[in-house]
C-alpha positions as CSV (number, residue, x, y, z in Angstrom):
1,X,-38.3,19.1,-42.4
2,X,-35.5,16.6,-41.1
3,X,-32.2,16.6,-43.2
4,X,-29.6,15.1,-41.0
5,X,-30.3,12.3,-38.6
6,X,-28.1,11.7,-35.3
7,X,-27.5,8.5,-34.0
8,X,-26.7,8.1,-29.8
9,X,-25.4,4.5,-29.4
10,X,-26.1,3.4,-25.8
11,X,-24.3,0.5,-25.2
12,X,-25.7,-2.2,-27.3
13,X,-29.0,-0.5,-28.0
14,X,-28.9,2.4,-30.6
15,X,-31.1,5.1,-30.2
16,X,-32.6,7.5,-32.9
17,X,-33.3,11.6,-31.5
18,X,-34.9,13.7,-33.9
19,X,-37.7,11.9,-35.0
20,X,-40.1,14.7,-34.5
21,X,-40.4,17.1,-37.9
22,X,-38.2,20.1,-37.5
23,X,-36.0,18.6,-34.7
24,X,-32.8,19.7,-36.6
25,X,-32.3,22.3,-39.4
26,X,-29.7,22.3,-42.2
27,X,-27.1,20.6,-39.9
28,X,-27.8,22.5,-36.6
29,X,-29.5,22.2,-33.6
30,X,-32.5,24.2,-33.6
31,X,-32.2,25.2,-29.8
32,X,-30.8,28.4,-29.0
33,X,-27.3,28.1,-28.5
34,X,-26.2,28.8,-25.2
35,X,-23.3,27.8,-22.4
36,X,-24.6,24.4,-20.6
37,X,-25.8,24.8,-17.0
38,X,-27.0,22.8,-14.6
39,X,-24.3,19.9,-13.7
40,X,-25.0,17.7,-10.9
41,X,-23.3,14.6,-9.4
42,X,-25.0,12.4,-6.6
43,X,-23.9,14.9,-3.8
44,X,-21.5,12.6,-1.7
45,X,-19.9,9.5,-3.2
46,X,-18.2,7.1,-0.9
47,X,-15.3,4.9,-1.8
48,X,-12.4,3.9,-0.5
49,X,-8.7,4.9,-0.4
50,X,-6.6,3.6,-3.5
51,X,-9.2,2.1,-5.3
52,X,-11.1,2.0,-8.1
53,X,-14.3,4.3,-8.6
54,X,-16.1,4.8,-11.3
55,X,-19.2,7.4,-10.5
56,X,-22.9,7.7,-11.6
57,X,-23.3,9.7,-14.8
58,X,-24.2,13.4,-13.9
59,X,-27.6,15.6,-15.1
60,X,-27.3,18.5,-17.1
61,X,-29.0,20.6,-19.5
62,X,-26.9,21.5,-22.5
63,X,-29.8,22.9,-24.8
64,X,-29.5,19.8,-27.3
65,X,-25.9,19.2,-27.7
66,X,-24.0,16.7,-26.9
67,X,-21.2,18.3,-24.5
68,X,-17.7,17.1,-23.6
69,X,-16.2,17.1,-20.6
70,X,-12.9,17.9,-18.6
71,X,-11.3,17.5,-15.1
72,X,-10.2,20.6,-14.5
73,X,-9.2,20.5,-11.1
74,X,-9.4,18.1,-7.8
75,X,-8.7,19.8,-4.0
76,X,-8.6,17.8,-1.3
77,X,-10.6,19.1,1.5
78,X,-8.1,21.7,2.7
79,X,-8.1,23.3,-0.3
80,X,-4.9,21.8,-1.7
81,X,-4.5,21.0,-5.1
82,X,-3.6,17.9,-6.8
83,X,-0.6,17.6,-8.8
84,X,-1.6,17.6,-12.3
85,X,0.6,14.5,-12.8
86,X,-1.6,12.6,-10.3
87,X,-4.7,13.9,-12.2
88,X,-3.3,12.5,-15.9
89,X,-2.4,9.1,-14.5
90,X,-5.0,8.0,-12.4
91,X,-8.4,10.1,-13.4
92,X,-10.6,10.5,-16.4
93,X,-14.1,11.4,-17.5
94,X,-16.1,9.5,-20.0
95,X,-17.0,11.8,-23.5
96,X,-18.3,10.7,-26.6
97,X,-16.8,9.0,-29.4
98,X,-17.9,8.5,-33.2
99,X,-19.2,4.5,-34.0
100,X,-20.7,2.9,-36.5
101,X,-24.2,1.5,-36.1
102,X,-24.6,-2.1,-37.9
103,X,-28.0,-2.5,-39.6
104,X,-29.4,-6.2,-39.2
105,X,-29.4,-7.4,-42.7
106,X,-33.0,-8.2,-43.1
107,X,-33.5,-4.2,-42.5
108,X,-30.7,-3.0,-44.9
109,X,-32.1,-0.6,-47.5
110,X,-31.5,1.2,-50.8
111,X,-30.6,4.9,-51.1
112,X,-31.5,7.6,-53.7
113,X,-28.6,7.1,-54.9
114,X,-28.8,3.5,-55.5
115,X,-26.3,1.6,-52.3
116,X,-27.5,-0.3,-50.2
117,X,-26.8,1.0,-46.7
118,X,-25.8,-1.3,-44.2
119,X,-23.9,0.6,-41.8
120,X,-24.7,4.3,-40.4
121,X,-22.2,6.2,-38.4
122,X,-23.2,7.2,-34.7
123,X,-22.1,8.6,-31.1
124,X,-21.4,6.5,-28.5
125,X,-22.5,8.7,-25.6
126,X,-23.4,6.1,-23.3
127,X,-22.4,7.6,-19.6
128,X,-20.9,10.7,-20.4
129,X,-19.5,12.5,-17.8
130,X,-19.1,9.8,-15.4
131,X,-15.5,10.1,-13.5
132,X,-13.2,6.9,-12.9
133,X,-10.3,6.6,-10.7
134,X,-8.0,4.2,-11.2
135,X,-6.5,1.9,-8.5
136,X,-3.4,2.1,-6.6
137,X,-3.9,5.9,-6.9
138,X,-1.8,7.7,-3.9
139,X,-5.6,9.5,-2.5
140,X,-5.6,8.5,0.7
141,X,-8.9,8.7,3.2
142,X,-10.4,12.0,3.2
143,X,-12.4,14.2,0.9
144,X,-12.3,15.9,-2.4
145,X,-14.0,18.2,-4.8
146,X,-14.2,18.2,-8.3
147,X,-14.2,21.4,-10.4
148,X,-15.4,19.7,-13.9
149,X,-15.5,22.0,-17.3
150,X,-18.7,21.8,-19.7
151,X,-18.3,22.3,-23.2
152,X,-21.3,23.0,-26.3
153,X,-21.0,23.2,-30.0
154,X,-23.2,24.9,-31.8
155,X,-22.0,24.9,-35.9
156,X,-19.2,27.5,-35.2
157,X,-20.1,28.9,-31.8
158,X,-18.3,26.8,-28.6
159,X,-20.1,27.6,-25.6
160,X,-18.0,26.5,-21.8
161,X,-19.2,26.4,-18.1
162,X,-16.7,25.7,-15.2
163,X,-18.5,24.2,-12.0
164,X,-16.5,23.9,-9.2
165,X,-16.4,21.6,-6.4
166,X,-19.4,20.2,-8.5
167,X,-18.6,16.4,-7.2
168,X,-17.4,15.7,-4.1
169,X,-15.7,12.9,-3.1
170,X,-15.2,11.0,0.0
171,X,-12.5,8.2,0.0
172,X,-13.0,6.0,3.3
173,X,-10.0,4.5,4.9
174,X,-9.2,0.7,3.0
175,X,-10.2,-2.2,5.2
176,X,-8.7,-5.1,5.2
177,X,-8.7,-7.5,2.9
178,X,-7.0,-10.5,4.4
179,X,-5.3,-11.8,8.2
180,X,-3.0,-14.5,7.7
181,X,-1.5,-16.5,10.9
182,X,1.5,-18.9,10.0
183,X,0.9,-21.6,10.2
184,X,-2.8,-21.6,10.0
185,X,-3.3,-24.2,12.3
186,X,-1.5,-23.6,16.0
187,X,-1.2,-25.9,19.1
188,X,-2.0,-24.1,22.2
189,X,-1.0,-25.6,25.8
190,X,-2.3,-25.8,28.9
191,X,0.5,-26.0,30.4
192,X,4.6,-26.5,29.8
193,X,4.5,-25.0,26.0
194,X,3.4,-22.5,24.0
195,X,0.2,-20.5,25.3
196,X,-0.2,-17.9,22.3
197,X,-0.1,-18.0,18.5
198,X,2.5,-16.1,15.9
199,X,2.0,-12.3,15.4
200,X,-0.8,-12.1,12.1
201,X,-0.2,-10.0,8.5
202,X,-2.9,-8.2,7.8
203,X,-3.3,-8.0,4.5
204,X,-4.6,-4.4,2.8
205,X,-5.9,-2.6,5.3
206,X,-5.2,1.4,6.7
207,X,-2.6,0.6,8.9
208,X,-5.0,2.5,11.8
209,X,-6.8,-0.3,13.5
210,X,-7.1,-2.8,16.0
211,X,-7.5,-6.5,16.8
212,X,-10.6,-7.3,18.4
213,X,-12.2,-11.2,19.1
214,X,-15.6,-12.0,17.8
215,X,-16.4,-14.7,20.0
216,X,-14.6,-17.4,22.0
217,X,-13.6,-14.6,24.9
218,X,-13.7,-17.3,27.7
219,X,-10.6,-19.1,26.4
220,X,-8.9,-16.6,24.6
221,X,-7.6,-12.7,24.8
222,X,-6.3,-10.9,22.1
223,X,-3.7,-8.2,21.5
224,X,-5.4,-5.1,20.4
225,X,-1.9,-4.0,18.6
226,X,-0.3,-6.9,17.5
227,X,-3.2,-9.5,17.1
228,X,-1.6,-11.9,19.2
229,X,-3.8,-14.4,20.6
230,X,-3.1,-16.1,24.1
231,X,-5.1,-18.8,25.9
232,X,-6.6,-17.5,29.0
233,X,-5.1,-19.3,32.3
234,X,-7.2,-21.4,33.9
235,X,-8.9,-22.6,31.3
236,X,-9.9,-26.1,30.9
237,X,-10.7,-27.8,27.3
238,X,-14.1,-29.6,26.9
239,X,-11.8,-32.4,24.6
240,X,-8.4,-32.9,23.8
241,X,-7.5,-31.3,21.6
242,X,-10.2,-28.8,21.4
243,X,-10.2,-27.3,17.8
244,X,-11.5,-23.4,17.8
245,X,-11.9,-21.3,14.7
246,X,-12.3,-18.6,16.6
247,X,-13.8,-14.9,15.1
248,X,-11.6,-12.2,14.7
249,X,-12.4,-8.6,14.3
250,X,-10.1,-6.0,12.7
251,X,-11.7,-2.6,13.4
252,X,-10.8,0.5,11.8
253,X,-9.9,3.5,14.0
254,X,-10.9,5.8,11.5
255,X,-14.5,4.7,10.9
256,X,-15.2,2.3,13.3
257,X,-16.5,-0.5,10.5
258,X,-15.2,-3.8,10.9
259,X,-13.9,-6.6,9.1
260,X,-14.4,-10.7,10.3
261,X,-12.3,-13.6,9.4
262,X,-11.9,-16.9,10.8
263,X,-8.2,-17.1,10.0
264,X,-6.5,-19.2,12.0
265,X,-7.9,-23.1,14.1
266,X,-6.2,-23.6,17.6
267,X,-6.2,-26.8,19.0
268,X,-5.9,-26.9,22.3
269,X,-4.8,-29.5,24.8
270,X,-2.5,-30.5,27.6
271,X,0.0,-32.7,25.3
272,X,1.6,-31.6,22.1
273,X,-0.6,-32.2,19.4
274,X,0.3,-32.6,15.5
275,X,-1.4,-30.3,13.9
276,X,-2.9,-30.9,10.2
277,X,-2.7,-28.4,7.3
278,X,-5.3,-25.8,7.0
279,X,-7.3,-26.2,3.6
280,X,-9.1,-22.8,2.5
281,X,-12.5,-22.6,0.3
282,X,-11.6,-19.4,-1.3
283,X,-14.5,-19.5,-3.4
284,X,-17.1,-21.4,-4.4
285,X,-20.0,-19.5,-6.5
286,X,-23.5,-21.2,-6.3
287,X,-24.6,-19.5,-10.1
288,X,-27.7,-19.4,-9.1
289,X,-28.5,-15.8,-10.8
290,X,-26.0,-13.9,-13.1
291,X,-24.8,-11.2,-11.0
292,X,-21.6,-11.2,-8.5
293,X,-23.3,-12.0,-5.9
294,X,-23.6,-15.3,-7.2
295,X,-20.3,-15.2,-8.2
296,X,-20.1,-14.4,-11.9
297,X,-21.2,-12.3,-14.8
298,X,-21.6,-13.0,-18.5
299,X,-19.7,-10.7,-21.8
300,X,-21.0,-11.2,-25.1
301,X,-18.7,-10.6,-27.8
302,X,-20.7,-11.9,-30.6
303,X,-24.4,-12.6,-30.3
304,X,-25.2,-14.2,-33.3
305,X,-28.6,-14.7,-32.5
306,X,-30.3,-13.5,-29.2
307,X,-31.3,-17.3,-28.2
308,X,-28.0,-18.1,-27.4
309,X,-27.0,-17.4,-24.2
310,X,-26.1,-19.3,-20.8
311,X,-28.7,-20.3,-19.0
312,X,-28.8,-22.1,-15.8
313,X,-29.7,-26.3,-14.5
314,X,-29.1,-28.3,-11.3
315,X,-25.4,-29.1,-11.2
316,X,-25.3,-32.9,-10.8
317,X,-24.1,-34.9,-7.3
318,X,-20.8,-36.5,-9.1
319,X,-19.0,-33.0,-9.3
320,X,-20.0,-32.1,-6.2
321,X,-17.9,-33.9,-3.6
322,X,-16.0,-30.9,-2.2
323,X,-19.0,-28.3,-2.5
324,X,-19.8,-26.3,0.3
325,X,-23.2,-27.2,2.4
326,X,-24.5,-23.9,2.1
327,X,-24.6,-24.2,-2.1
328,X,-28.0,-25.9,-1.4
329,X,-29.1,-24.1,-5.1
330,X,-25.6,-25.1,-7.1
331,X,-26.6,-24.2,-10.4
332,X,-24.4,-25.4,-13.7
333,X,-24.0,-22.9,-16.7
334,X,-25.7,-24.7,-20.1
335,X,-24.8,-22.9,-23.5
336,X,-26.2,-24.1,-26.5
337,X,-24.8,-23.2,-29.7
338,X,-27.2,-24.6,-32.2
339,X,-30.5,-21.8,-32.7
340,X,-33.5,-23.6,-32.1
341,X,-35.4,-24.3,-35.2
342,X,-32.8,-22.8,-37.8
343,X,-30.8,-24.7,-39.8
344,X,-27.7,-22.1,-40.4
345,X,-25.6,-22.1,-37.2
346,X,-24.4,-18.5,-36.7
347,X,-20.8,-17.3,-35.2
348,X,-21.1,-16.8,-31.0
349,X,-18.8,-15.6,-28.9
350,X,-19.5,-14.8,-24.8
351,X,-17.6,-15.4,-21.7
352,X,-18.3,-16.3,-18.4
353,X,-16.0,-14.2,-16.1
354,X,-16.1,-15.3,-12.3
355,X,-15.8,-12.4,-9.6
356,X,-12.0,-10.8,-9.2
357,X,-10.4,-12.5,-6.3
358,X,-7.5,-10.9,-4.0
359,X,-5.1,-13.8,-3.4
360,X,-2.7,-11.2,-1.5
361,X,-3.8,-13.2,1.8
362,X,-2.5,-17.0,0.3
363,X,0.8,-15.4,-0.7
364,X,2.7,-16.4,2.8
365,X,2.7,-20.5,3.2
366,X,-0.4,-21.5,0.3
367,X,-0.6,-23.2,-2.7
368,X,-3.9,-22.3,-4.5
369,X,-5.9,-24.3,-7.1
370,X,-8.6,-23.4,-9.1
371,X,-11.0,-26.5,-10.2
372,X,-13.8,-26.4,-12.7
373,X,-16.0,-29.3,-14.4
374,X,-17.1,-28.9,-18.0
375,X,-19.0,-31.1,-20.2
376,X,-19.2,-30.9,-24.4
377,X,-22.3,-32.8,-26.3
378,X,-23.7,-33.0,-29.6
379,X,-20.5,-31.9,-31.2
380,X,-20.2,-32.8,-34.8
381,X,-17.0,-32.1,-37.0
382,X,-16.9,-29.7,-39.9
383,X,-16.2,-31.5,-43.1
384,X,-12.7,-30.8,-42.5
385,X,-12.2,-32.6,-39.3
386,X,-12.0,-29.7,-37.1
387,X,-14.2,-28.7,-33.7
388,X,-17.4,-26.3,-35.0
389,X,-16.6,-24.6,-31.2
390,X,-14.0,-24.7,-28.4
391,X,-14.2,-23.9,-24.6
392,X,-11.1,-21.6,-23.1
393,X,-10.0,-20.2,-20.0
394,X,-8.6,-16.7,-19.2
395,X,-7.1,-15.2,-16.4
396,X,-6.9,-11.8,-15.8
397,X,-5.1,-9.4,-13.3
398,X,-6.4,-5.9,-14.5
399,X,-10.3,-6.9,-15.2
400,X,-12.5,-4.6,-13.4
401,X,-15.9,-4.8,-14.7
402,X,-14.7,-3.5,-18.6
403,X,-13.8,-6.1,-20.5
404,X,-12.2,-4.1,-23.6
405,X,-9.5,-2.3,-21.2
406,X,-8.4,-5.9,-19.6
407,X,-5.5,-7.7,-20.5
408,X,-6.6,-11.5,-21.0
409,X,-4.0,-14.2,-20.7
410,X,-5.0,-17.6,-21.8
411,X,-4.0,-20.6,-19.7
412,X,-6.2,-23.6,-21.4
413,X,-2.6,-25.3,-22.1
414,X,-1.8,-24.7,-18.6
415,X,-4.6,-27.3,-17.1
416,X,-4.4,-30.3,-15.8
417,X,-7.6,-32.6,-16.4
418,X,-9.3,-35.9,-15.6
419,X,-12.4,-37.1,-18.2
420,X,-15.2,-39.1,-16.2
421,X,-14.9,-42.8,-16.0
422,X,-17.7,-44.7,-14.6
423,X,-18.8,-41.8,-13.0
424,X,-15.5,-40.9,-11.2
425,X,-12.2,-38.9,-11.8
426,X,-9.7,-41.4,-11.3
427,X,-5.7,-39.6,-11.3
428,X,-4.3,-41.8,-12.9
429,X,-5.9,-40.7,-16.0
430,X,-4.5,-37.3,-15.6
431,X,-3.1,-35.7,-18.4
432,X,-1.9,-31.6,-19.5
433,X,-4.0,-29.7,-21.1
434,X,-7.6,-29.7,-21.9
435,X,-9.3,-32.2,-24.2
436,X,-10.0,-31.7,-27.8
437,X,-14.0,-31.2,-28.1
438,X,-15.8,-34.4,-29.7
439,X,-15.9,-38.0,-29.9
440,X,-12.1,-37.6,-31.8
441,X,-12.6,-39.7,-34.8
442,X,-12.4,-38.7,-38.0
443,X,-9.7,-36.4,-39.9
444,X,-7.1,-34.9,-37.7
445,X,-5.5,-32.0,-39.3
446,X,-3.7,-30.4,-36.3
447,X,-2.8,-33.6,-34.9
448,X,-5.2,-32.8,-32.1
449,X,-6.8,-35.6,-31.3
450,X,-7.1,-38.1,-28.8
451,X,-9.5,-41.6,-28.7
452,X,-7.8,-42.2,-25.1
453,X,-9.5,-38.2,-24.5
454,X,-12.9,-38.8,-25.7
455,X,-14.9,-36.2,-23.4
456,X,-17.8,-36.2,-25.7
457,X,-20.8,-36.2,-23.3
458,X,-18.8,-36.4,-20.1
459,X,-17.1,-34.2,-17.3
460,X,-14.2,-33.2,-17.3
461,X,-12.3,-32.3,-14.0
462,X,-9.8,-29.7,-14.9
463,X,-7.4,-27.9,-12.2
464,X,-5.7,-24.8,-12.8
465,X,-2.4,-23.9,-10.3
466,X,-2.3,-20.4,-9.6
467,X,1.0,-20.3,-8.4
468,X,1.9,-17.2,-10.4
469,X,-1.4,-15.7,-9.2
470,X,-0.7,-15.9,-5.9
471,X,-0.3,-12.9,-3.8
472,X,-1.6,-10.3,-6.2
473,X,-5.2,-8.9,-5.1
474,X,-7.1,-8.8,-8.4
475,X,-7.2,-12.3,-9.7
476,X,-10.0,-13.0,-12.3
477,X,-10.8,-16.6,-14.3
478,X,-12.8,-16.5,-17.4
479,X,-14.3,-19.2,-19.6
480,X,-14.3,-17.9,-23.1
481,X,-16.8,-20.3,-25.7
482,X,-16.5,-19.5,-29.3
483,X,-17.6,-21.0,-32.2
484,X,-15.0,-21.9,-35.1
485,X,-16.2,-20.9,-38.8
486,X,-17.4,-17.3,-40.3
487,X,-20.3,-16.3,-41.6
488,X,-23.2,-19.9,-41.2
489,X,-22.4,-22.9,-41.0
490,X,-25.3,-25.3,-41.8
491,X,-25.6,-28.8,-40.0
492,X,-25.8,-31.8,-43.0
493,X,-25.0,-35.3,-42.9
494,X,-24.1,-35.5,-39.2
495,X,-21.7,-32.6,-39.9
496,X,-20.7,-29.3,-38.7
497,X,-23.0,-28.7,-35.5
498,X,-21.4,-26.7,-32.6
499,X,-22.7,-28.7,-29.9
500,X,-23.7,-27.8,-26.3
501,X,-21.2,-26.8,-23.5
502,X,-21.5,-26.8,-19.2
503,X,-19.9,-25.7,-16.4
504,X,-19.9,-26.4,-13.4
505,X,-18.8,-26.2,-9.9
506,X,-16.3,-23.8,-9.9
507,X,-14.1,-23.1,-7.3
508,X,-10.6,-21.8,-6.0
509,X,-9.1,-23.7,-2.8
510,X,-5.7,-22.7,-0.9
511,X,-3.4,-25.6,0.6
512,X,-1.2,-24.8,3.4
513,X,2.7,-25.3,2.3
């Protein structure tokens, strides 16, 4: 007969074990108690030096328990051990922890005893056993080996297996991440001037490489060492100035993989030539699916109700003058906050968080800008004047695919923005900050409204300056949209409806200094 019931809560799914009669006994597990066995890792994880990892969860047999887990030792591959310290700062494994499950209303019951249960408590042991390194750990390239203690209880009875060098580890050496020439733009000369650029920083990489050219070898040679380009004598320009972008490979000495940018635009020609200021598309995400390859992912905080979500629509022509010709597909991000056929709004909370960008290549000579275009509609006031939901944006430095461990900072106030006018952002109806959501009439309690910032069913431009950001290497922009009122909040009398929101054309763009 089942007397207790254990709850496993697997991420935002909740799973019930036990179902079957006789699964558990009088609070124990009816298998015999024994030490686990059995612990496997994917035999050979690759990542690189000083960065994050966070590996696959492991197999195991532990006879019906649920087991905890401990790092008991790492050796490189010479058989040295890490310092403890090293081991406590920068590593962990993933156990389980007690949670509460929350019933759905509608499925809430009555007890023997007369309460109505709405809540049961559970175990979180989603991904136990999986290992995460932190980054800017001192491991450099090379491998290492795990030695990982399993641990069962059974009532009284603790039952522990050691397996050592049970996941090894290979850390490849770190590429780089960025290859800055100042200035960005150089004037070569035929003859009577300069005939080679600046010296590059290369920004991230395992200082064990070299400089190789991609393409463009009949005008110019490189510098294996110092990544010096010089313009090969002899050579005779198809127009004056001819402007090259030319390819450049740094190639790791270690592993031989290699790493393109187009960093730096020569001009060449006979006569000094005045060179413009290099503009950089940093990024520019197409949405066209939610993954990072696309350029963002979604977090809900709050669900409410499973129809609201972000879904995707052509992005329109008018916020689309600076967008790349390869972002055939641009999608814009539609959230609509109002359940279809339902007449209580429920509370919604999800963000759209763009991919982490390392802005440690922009931190030499570059200003850098994000942009973004959002539009509000069919907002309608609560009764007391105020917005039913707001739009918000977040930057964070430490986000790195959890979004309960990062530390969010909000910027909205920190925008500058321009609201559509005839189809066009003209500046000089900028203004700081970002407009109140609505039409703005009605009462005003915080003094937050605006009839000169009516956005209601129109872009707004907004630009964020990332001059604090610049130069750090994990740089991500959020869009947080929330709605404003507990519990339901029904729409009556032209009153209290949270509206639709968009985004759209996203992007980040350095300015040379």
């Amino acid at each position: 007969m089942m007397k207790n019931l254990l709850f496993i809560a697997l991420t935002s799914s909740v799973i019930l074990l036990g179902c079957v009669e006789d699964a558990f006994e009088d609070g124990g597990i009816s298998n015999t108690p024994q030490a686990p066995s059995g612990l496997q890792y994917s035999s050979v994880v690759q990542a690189r030096e000083f960065g994050v990892l966070i590996s696959a969860p492991p197999t195991y047999n532990s006879f019906g328990a649920i087991p905890t887990f401990e790092i008991v030792a790492v050796h490189d591959e010479d058989g040295n051990p890490l310092d403890d310290a090293i081991i406590d700062d920068f590593f962990s494994i993933r156990n389980a922890v007690p949670d509460t499950v929350t019933v759905d209303p509608e499925n809430a019951f009555v007890n023997a005893d007369g309460d109505t249960i709405r809540t049961f408590p559970a175990i979180n042991a989603s991904d136990i056993g999986r290992i995460r390194i932190e980054g800017g750990n001192p491991l450099a390239e090379g491998r290492y080996f795990f030695d990982i203690q399993m641990t069962t209880v059974f009532g009284d009875q603790s039952f522990s297996a050691t397996f050592e060098r049970v996941f090894e580890l290979y850390l490849g050496p770190q590429l780089a991440s960025g290859l800055v020439y100042i200035p960005g733009g150089q004037n070569l000369l035929i003859s009577g001037g300069a005939t080679s650029t600046t010296e590059p920083i290369v920004i991230g990489a395992n200082p064990d490489y070299r400089f190789e050219l991609g393409d463009n070898t009949d005008k110019f040679t490189i510098d294996a060492t110092n990544g010096v380009i010089t313009l090969n004598s002899g050579y005779t320009p198809t127009d004056e100035p001819e402007i090259v972008s030319p390819t450049i490979h740094i190639v790791s000495n270690i592993s031989g993989e290699i790493v393109s940018f187009n960093p730096i635009t020569i001009y060449i020609s006979n006569d000094p030539f005045d060179v413009p200021k290099l503009v950089v598309s940093v990024f520019y995400p197409s949405f066209e699916f939610e993954n990072t390859e696309f350029g963002y992912r979604i977090h809900t905080v709050e669900q409410g109700d499973p129809r609201i979500l972000f879904n995707r629509a052509n992005a329109d022509a008018k916020v689309g003058s600076d967008r790349p010709a390869e972002n055939v597909n641009q999608k814009r991000l539609v959230i609509n906050l109002v359940r279809p056929a339902a007449s209580g709004q429920v509370e919604h909370e999800s963000w759209a968080i763009m991919n982490a960008q390392d802005l440690g290549a922009y931190e030499f000579g570059f200003d850098v800008e994000a942009e973004f275009f959002t539009k509000n509609r069919f907002i309608e006031y609560k009764t007391d004047g105020t917005s039913p939901s707001f739009f918000d944006t977040f930057v964070s430095t430490d986000y790195r695919g959890d979004f309960s461990t990062a530390t969010w900072t909000e910027v909205t106030d920190q925008l500058v923005s321009i609201i559509e006018l005839a189809g066009a952002f003209p500046a000089e109806n900028q203004f700081d900050g970002f407009p109140y959501p609505g039409d703005q009439q009605g009462l005003d309690p915080g003094n937050v409204k605006n009839p000169s910032k009516n956005s209601d069913n129109l872009y707004t431009r907004s630009i964020f300056n990332m001059r604090d950001y610049v130069g750090m290497s994990n740089v991500t922009v959020a869009f947080r949209v929330k709605t404003n009122f507990e519990g339901t909040l029904d729409h009556t009398n032209g009153e209290g409806r949270s509206g639709q929101w968009w985004l759209s054309d996203f992007n980040i763009t350095a300015y040379e200094q």
